[in-house]
C-alpha positions in Angstrom: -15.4 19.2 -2.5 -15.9 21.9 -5.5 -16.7 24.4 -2.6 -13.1 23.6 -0.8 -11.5 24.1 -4.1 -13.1 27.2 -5.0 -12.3 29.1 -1.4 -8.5 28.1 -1.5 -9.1 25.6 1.5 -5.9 23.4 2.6 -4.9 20.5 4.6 -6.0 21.5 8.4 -8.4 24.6 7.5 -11.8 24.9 9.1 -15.0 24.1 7.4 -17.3 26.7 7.0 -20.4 26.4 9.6 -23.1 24.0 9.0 -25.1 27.2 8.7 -22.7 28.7 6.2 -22.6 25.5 4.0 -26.4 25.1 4.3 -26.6 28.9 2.7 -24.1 28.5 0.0 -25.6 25.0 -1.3 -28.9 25.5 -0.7 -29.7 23.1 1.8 -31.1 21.5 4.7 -29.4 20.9 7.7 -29.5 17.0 7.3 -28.4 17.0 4.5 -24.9 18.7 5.2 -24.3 16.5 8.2 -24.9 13.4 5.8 -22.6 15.4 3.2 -20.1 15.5 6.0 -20.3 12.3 7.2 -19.5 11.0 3.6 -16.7 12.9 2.9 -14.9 11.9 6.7 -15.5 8.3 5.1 -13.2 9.5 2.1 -11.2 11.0 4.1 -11.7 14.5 2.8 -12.4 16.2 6.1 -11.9 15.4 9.6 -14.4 15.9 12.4 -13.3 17.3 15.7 -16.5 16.8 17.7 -15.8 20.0 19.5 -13.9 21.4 17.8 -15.7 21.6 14.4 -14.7 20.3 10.6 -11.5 20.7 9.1 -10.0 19.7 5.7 -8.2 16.4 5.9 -4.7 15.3 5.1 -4.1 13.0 2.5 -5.5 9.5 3.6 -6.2 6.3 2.1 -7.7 4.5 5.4 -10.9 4.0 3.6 -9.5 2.2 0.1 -7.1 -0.1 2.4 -10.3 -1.2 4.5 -12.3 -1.9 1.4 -9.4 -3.4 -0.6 -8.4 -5.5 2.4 -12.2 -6.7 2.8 -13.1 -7.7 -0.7 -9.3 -9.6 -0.9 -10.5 -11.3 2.0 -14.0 -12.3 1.3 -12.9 -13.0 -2.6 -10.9 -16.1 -0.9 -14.0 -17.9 0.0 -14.5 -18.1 -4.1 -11.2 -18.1 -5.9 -9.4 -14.7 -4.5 -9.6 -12.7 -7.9 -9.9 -9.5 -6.1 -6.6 -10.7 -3.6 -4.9 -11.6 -7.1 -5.9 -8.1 -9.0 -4.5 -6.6 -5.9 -0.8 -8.5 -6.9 -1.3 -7.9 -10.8 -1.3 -3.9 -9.9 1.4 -3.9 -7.3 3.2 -6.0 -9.8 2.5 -3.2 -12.6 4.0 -0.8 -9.8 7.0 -2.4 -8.9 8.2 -4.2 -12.3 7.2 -0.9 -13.9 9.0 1.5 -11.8 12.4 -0.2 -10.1 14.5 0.8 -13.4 13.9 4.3 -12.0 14.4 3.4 -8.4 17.9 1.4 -9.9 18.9 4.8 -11.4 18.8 6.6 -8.0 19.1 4.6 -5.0 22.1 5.3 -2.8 24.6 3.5 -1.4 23.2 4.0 2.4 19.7 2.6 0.8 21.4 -0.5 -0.5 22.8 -1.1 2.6 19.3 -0.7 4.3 17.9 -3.6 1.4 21.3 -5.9 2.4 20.0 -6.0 6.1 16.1 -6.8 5.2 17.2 -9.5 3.1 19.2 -10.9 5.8 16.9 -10.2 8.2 14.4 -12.2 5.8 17.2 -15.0 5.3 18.1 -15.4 8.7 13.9 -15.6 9.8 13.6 -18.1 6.6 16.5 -20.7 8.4 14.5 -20.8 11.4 10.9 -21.2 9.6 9.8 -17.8 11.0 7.6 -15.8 9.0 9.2 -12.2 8.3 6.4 -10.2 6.6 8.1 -6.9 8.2 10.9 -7.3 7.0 9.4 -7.7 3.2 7.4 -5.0 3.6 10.5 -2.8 4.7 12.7 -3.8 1.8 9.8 -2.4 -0.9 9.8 0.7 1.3 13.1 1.4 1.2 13.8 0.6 -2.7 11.2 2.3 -3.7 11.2 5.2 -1.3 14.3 5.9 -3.1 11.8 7.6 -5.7 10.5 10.1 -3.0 6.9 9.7 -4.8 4.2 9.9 -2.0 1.5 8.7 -4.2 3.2 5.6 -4.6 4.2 5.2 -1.1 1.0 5.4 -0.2 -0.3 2.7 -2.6 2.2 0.5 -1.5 1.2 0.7 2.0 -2.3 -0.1 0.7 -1.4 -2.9 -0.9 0.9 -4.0 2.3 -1.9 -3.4 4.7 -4.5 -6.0 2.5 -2.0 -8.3 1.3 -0.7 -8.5 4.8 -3.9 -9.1 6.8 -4.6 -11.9 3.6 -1.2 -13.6 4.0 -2.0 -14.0 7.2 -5.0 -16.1 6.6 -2.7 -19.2 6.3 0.8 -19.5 7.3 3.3 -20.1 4.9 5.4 -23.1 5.0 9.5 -23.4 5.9 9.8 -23.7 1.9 7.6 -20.8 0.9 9.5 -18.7 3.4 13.4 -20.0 1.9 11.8 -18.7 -1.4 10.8 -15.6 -0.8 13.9 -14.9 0.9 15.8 -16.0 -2.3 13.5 -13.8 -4.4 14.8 -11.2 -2.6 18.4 -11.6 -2.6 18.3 -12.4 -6.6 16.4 -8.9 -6.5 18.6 -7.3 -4.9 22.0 -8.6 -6.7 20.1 -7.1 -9.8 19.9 -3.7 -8.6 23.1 -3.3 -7.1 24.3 -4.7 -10.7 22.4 -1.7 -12.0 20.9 -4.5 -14.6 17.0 -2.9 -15.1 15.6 -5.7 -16.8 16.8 -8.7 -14.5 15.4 -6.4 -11.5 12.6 -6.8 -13.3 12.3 -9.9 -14.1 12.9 -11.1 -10.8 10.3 -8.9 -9.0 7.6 -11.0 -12.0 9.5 -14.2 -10.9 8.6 -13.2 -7.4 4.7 -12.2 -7.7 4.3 -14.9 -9.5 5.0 -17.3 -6.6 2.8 -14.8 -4.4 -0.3 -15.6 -6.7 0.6 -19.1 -6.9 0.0 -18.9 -2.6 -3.2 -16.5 -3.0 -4.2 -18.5 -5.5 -4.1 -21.7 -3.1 -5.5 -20.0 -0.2 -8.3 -19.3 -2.7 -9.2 -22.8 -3.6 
């Protein structure tokens, strides 16, 4: 990783050579493929099998998998990884929705007003409506135009998602949710910070109350 850094490499560059790499770190062979093979598991390159290696865009394939595994397996013995996964999403959200409040436009509230329907409407007829949660977290906080975070979100999406769907939720759970939502969104179109957050707490709450179910 040091010697991408140090020759100016970026997103979709070549790799030098096995050859060249075994030269400049004084190295076997072996020993750069197994370097290699490690950093494609971070996600730090990309191998084209022929083609040849090539600097990797920004990925976070490898954290979802093993965040999505240890949430799963920690539900066979409490679920306190699947619950640390909600205390930092929670961190996330609560933190940063006053700043999503202070710039989210009027064509993005609009988008919000038709997941929560969307989420009200699938709650009346006891159909689950994970896609339409996940879309209304997107779009709030998209409003921010922060790719890290994006990107965490959709790691925390991805595990909580394939966890959530270790047990269906019942009609009640699903009316819920679907209220949590609307009260969160009457908050930010009030512009009121602290109620926003409040509600998004109110809200993980009850998902840890579930995960914390599925885990006993």
């Amino acid at each position: 990783m040091d010697l991408i850094l140090e020759r100016d490499l970026d997103v979709g560059d070549p790799m030098p050579t096995e050859s060249e790499l075994c030269r400049a770190l004084g190295v076997g062979r072996n020993t750069v493929r197994e370097a290699l093979k490690v950093l494609q598991a971070f996600g730090v390159v990309e191998i084209r099998h022929g083609f040849g290696t090539f600097v990797a865009s920004t990925s976070f394939d490898a954290l979802t998998a093993s965040l999505t595994f240890r949430g799963r397996l920690s539900l066979r013995h409490g679920g306190r990884e699947a619950l640390e996964l909600v205390d930092v999403r929670q961190a996330l959200e609560a933190g940063l929705v006053g700043l999503a409040i202070d710039v989210i436009t009027e064509a993005e509230l609009a988008e919000l007003e038709a997941c929560v329907r969307a989420m009200e409407d699938s709650a009346a007829q006891g159909r689950a409506f994970l896609e339409a949660d996940q879309e209304f977290h997107r779009v709030l906080y998209g409003s921010l135009h922060n790719d890290l975070l994006t990107s965490l979100l959709e790691v925390f999406w991805t595990a909580y998602g394939r966890i959530y769907r270790e047990a269906s939720p019942s009609p009640a759970d699903l009316v819920e949710t679907a209220h949590d939502h609307r009260l969160i969104l009457d908050a930010v179109r009030a512009n009121d910070r602290q109620r926003a957050a409040e509600r998004l707490t109110v809200h993980f709450r009850g998902i840890r109350e579930h995960l914390a179910h599925l885990g006993g």
